[in-house]
Every structure is written in structure tokens, then in C-alpha cells.
N, C-alpha and C positions, 0 to 999 in steps of 0.2 A: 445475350440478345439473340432474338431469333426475328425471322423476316414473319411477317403479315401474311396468313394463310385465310384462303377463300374460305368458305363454309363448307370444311372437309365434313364428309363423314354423312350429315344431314338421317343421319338412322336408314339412310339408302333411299326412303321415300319421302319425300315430302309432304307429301297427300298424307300419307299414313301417320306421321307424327302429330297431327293435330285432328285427325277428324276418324269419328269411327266407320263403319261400316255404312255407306249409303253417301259419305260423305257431312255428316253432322259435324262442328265441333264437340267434345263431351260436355265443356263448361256450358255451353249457351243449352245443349240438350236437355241436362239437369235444370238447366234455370226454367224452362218453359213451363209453365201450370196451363191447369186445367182449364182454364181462361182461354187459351188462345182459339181466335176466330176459325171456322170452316177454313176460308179462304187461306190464311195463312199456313193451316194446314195441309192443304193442297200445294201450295206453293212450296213448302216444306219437301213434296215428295217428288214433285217434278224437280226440284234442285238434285235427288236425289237420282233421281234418272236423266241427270243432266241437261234436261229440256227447258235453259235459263231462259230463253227467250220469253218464253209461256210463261215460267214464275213470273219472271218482271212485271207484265203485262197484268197478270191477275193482281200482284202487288199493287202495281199504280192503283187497279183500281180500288179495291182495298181503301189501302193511304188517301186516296181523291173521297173515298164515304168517313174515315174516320183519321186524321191526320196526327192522331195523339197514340195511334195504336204501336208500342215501344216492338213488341215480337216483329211485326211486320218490317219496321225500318232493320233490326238486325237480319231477316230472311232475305231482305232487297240486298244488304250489303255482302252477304252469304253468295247469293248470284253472282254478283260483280267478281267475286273472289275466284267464282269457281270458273268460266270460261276465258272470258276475257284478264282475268287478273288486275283489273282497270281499280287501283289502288284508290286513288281520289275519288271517284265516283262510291266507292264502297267506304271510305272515311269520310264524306259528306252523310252516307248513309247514317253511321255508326256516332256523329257528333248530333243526328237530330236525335236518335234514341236517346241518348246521356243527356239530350237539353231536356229531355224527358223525365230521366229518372237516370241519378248520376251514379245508382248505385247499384244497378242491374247488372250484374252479374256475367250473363250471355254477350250483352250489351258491352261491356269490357272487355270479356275475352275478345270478342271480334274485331273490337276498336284495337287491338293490338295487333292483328292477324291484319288489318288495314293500315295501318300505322307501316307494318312492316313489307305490304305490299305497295307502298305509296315512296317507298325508298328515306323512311324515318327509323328505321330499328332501333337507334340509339334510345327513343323516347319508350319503345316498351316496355322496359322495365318497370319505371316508375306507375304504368296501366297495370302492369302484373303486381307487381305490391302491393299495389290499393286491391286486387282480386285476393291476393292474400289475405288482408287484413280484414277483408269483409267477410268471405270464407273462411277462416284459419283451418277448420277442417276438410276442406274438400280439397282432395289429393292434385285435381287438374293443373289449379295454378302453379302451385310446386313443383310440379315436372315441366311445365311450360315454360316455366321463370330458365329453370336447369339447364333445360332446352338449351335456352337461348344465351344466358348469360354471359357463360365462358366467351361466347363471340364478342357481345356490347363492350367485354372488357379486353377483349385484345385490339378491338378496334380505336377503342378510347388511349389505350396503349401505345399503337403504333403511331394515332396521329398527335400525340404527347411528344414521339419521340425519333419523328421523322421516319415515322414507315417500319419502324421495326419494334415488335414487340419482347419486353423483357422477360428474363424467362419467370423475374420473381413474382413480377404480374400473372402471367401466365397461370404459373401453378399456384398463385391466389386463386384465382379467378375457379380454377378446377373443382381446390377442394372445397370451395361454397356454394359450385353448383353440383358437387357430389352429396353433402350435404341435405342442399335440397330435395337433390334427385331421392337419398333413404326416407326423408319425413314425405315422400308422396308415397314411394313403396311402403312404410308404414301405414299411412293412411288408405290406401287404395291396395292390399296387396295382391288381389288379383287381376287387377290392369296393367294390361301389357307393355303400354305405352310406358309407364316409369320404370320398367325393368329395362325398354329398349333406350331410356335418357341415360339409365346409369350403367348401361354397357359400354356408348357412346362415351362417356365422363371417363370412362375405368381405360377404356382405348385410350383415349388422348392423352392419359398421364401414363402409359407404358404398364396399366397394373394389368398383367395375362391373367394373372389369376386369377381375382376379381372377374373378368371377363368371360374366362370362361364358366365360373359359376353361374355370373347372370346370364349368359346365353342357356344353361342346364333349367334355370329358373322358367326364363321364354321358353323352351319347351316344354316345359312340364304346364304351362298355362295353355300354349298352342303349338302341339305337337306338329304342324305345317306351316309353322313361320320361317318361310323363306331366308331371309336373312342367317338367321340362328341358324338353321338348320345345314345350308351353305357354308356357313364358320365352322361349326361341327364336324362337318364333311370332310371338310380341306383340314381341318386340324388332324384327324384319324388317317387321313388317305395319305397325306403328305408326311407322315411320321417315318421314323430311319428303320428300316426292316420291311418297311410294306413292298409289297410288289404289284406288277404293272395291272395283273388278273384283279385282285384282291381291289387295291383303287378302284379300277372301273367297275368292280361290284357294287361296291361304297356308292357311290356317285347314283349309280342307275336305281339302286333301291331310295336313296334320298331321293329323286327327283321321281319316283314314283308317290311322293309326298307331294313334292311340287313341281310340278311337269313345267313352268313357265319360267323357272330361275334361270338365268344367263349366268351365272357363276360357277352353278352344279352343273351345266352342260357345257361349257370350256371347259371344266375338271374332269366330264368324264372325256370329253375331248384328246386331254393332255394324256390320259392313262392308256385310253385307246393307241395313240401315237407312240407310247412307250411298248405297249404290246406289238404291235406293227414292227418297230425298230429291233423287235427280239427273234422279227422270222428268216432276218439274216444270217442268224447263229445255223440253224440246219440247214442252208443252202451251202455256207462254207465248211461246214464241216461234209456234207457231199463234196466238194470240192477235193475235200483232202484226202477223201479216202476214193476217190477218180484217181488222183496222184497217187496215191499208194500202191492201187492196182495195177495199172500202168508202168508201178516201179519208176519212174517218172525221174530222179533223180539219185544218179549214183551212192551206190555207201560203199565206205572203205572198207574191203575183207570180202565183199559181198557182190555174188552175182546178176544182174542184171535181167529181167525175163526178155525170152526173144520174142521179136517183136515179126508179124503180128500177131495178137492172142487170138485164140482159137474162139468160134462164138461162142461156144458155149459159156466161157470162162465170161469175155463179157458182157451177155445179157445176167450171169451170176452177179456182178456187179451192181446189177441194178438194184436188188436185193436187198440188202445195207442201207441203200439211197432210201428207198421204198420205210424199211423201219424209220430210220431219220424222220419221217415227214408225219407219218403217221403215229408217232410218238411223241414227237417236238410240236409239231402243229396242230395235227387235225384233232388228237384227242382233245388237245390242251383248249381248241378254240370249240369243241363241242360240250366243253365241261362249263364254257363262260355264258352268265345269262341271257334270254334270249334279245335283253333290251341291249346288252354289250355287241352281241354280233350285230344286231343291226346298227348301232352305230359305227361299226369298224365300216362297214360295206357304206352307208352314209358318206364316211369322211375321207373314204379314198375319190369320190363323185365332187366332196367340197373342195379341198386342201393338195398343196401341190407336193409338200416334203411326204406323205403319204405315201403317193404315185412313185415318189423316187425311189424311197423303199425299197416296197412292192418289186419295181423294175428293174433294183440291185440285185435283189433276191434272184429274181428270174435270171438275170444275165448270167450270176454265179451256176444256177444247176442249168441253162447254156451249156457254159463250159464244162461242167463237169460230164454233161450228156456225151460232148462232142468227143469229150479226148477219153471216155471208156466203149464208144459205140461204133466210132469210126475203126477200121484197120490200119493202124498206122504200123508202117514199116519203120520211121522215123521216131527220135522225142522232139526234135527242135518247136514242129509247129506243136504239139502239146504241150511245149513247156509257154510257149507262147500263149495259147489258152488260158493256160493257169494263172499263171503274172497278171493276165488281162482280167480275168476272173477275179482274183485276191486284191489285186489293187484296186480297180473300179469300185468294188466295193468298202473296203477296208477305209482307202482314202477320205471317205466323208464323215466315217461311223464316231470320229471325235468331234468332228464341227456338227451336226445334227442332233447331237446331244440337249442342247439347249433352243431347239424350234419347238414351235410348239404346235407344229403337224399343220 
């Protein structure tokens, strides 16, 4: 038995899984002929530029000249759907078109897309069947059924069995909306939409492989789908070997694909902060070789340098420090893309484990500054430096492993 989950997943958009570009359903798009009024047309594109208030309006009047016109009642309930979400007002729509013609197509799709904005889901299935059966070839219904199924049947599930869904239901319910989901990609294979149902389908039952195929498929259809491409991203960037550079290459070249993903910009976030957390290494190792200079602490057999060193010996010192940085750091962050440095310099301005960094870093060649530049007669207060140096830092470098900057 497993518990009753929300409607994980939802293909990330909502909007996107049912409607193409502009905002149309496909099913109700294809239904439309050449028949349909001026008016409805126009209301058609103001839906599509969002301006529902103006569709409605032109609708009513529409509907108030001709009260039998079927495209019109499905465009009013299109409106309803798209701002307001006002489910009964757009299923009031969607029931005068079917008292119309019970067999329209668009008209169904939407009475479903209403149905399920009116807090009925359960009932859509049996709306999408009958699109099925009326269509058997048109791929839409079959990925919409797909869509949705898995859910209608966990939900029938849980409330069978007091909240908690069985898992043999469950993985009923999967492979016959996997099922479905191939006879749409069959039917429709260049629509994106059934590759994104059967990616969805292939998640929820643990198959990676399958998934990452169909995300390979979503690209090769639309090489800037978001989604896919963010999966992609994180699959390659987060693999055992990669490094912190290489990630945030990953990331800044996908999101030069799609500049508005929130998932490829926390990853390249993540990688950033891994780079950040790597510029500790040459301040401690300045650290160490300040100590060494210094002669800093005793060896057995071995003489001690007198103290204090002469300047020459150490401004030489500095020298070593100098390679460290320009070796460790500066080439390294001049070698990374230009969209990578700006976001390091970005996420030290956002983020606070960043600034911590950063300011361990610094503390560390502090101390190392202090205890090769000063004249010490003494080691006490440079050993003191150093302990304060190495631990300051050292101390966090296991717990900040796991922020995520």
C-alpha cells in the first residue's frame, strides 16, 4: 500500500500539457472547420492574447445573434478556463455545445478540461473515451486519457481503501496509461505532448531508461524544451567524475537554450558554489607554506630558522603565495565561461554560504600575510595565526558540503 499523492509531476506545466502554443487545446483546434464565424475567430485570438474579458464580450454577442453556434459556446468556455478558471461557468458552456452536437469533438475535449476545472475529474475519463471512440485515430485523446488516468485511478483507489492507494492498482493503472501514452506517440509521432505523457508514465513507474530515451526523443522534436533539457542537464552534470567547472559549463550552455528555467539556474547555482567552496584549497595551502617559511614548528634532528627573517627572505615568500593563486584560481576562473563568472559574482551579491567562503578564504591568506610579513622575534603569536587560520576554516569545510550556496 502506498499513501494518496497529489498530482505529482503534472509534466511541470499545466498550461503546456493540454494546449499549444497561443493557448488552444489541440483536440478542439483540429475540430474547428472552415465554418467557423468572423467573430469566433477573433475571440479565438484575443483568448490567445489573453484579453478574456474582450473574447467573452464579443462571444455573448455572437451567441445573443446565433444561439446554436457549437465553436462559439466551446471558445466562451476556453475563456472561462483560461483567467478565471471558473470551472462551472465554462461547464455550463461546454454542456450547451453537446446539447448541440454530442458528438463534437473540441466540444468534448473541453467538457473534460471543464469537468476537471469544476473539481469532477473522476468523470473525465468516460468524456475522453467517448473522444476516443469517436476519433480512434487522432493521437490527442490518447495522451490526454494517459495524462490523466494514472490519477482518476489512484484516486478511486485510495477512496476504496481509506486514503491509501495499493501499489497493485497503482502499477495497473501505469501500464495502461503507458499503453495509451505509445498508441498516441504512434499516432501523432511528432507531438511533443505524448512524448512528455510517456516520460511522465515511465517516471512514476521508476523506468530511468525509458525516460531518459523519451526525453532524447523531446529533444530531437524541440531542442529548447525546458523540461527535457533541465533532466538532461542534471543527469550529465551530476554524474560521478564530473567537476565543479565542467557542471557549470553544462548548465550555462543549456540555459543559453533556455534562459527562463528555474531548475538549470539553481544547477548552475549549485556548481557555482562548488567552484567557490574549491578557492579555499589555495588560501590553505598559502597557509602552509607561511608555516613552513617561518619554520613555524619544531622537527626533530632539525634546526629551527632565527627569528626574525631578514626581508628579503620574506617578501621571497610571497612568491609561492603569488603562483598558488594565479594558478589555482585566476587561470582556472579565466578559463570558465563568460556566463559562469558572472554568475559566481551574481551569487556572492545573493546567497549567504557564498560570502562565507569567500571570507574563509580571505581570513586564511590573513594569516598567512601576517605571520610571513610581520618580523617576528617570537613563534607563539604565529602559531596562534595559523591554528586560527586552519581552523576557521577547516571547521565548516565538512558541514557546507551539502548547502546549496
Amino acid at each position: 500500500m502506498v499513501r494518496l499523492r497529489a498530482e505529482r509531476g503534472d509534466v511541470r506545466q499545466r498550461g503546456r500539457d493540454v494546449r499549444r502554443p497561443g493557448g488552444v487545446p489541440e483536440e478542439e483546434a483540429q475540430a474547428v472547420t472552415a465554418t467557423v464565424h468572423p467573430a469566433v475567430e477573433r475571440a479565438d485570438l484575443l483568448i490567445d492574447l489573453k484579453r478574456y474579458d474582450e473574447a467573452r464580450e464579443l462571444l455573448a454577442r455572437r451567441l445573443a445573434e446565433d444561439p446554436d453556434d457549437v465553436r462559439a459556446w466551446v471558445k466562451l468556455a476556453r475563456s472561462h478556463l483560461g483567467d478565471d478558471k471558473d470551472g462551472p461557468k465554462a461547464l455550463e458552456a461546454t454542456e450547451r455545445a453537446l446539447a448541440l452536437d454530442s458528438e463534437d469533438i473540441g466540444a468534448l475535449v473541453m467538457h473534460a478540461h471543464a469537468l476537471r476545472a469544476a473539481g469532477r475529474f473522476l468523470e473525465t475519463e468516460g468524456v475522453l473515451r467517448e473522444v476516443i471512440r469517436l476519433a480512434p485515430e487522432n493521437w490527442y485523446g490518447y495522451a490526454l486519457l494517459a495524462h490523466w488516468l494514472w490519477r482518476i485511478r489512484a484516486i478511486r483507489s485510495g477512496q476504496a481503501n481509506g486514503g491509501q492507494v495499493r501499489r497493485e492498482d497503482q502499477d495497473a493503472a501505469l501500464r495502461e496509461a503507458g499503453e495509451l501514452a505509445q498508441e498516441a506517440i504512434r499516432l501523432g509521432p511528432e507531438e511533443v505532448f505524448a512524448y512528455e505523457v510517456a516520460w511522465l508514465i515511465a517516471d512514476m513507474a521508476g523506468n530511468r531508461t525509458v525516460a531518459d530515451q523519451l526525453d532524447e526523443a523531446i529533444l530531437r522534436l524541440d531542442p529548447q524544451h525546458e523540461q527535457a533539457l533541465a533532466r538532461r542537464t542534471k543527469k550529465v552534470a551530476t554524474a560521478p567524475g564530473v567537476k565543479a567547472a565542467e557542471a557549470a559549463t553544462l548548465y550555462a550552455d543549456a540555459l543559453a537554450a533556455a534562459p527562463d528555467s528555474a531548475p538549470m539556474r539553481s544547477g548552475l547555482d549549485d556548481a557555482s558554489y562548488r567552484l567557490l567552496r574549491g578557492i579555499r584549497w589555495p588560501a590553505l595551502l598559502c597557509l602552509a607554506l607561511a608555516g613552513v617559511g617561518i619554520d613555524l614548528f619544531a622537527t626533530e634532528g632539525e634546526t629551527q630558522r632565527e627569528l626574525p627573517l631578514p626581508l628579503g627572505q620574506r617578501l621571497w615568500d610571497l612568491v609561492p603565495m603569488a603562483v598558488v593563486w594565479v594558478l589555482g584560481a585566476l587561470l582556472r576562473y579565466r578559463r570558465l565561461r563568460a556566463g559562469v563568472q558572472v554568475n559566481l559574482r551574481s551569487l556572492l551579491r545573493r546567497r549567504t554560504w557564498p560570502r562565507v567562503v569567500l571570507a574563509q578564504a580571505a581570513w586564511a591568506m590573513v594569516c598567512a600575510l601576517l605571520i610571513t610579513q610581520i618580523p617576528w622575534t617570537g613563534r607563539t603569536v604565529p602559531q596562534v595565526l595559523f591554528w586560527a587560520g586552519l581552523l576557521a576554516t577547516v571547521a565548516t569545510m565538512w558541514f557546507d558540503r551539502g548547502k546549496d550556496g
